[in-house]
C-alpha positions as CSV (number, residue, x, y, z in Angstrom):
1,X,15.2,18.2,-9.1
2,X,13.2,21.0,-9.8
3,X,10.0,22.2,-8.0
4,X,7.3,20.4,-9.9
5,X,9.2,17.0,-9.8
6,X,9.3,17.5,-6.0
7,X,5.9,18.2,-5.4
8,X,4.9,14.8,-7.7
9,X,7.2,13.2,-4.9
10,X,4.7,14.7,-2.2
11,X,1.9,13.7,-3.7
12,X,3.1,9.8,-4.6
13,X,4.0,9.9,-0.8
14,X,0.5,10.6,-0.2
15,X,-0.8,8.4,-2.3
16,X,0.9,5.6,-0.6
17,X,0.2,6.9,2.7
18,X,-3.4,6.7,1.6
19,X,-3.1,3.2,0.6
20,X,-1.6,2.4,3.8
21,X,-4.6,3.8,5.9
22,X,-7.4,2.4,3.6
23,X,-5.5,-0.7,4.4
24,X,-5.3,-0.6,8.1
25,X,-9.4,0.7,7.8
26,X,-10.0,-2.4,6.3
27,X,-8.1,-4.9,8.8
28,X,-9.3,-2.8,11.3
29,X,-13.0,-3.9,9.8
30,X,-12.6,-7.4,8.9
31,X,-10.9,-8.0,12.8
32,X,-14.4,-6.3,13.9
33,X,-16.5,-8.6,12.2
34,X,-17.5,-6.4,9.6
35,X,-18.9,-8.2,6.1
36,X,-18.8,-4.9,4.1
37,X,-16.5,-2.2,2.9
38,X,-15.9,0.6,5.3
39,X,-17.6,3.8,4.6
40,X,-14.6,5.8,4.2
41,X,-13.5,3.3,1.8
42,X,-14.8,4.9,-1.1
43,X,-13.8,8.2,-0.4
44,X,-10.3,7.1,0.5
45,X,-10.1,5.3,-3.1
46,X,-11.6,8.8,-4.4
47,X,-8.9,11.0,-2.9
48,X,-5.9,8.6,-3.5
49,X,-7.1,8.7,-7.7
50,X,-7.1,12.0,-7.3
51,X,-3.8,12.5,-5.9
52,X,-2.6,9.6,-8.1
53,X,-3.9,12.0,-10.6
54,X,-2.2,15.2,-10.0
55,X,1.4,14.0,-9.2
56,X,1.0,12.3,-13.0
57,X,-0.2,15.8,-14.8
58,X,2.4,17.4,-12.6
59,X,5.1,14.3,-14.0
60,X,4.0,15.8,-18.1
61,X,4.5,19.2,-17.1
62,X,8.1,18.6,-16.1
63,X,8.6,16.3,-18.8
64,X,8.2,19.7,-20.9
65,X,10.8,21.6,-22.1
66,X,9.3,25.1,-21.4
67,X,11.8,26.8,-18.8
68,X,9.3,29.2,-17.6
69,X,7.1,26.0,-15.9
């Protein structure tokens, strides 16, 4: 496995630690009584797209055959 394949590895593993917290956030809210989203909701969603994001452009770039990437 090359470098860029194991940094896409890092970042899917943050994106599914991500998931995992915005999840607990929003137990955590609906055991407090709480009728909308968390605030940190949305920027949780944000940052997991964006990581989401990078591992797949990361994915393409070792998908090429250039030996210099």
């Amino acid at each position: 496995m090359n470098r860029i394949d194991e940094l896409a590895d890092r970042l899917e593993s943050i994106v599914a630690d991500l998931d995992e917290l915005a999840f607990d956030r929003l137990r955590e809210a609906v055991a407090d009584g709480a009728t909308e989203r968390p605030v940190a909701d949305k920027e949780l969603a944000k940052a997991r797209r964006a990581a989401e994001k990078a591992a797949r452009h990361l994915r393409q770039i070792g998908e090429q055959s250039d030996p210099w990437v």
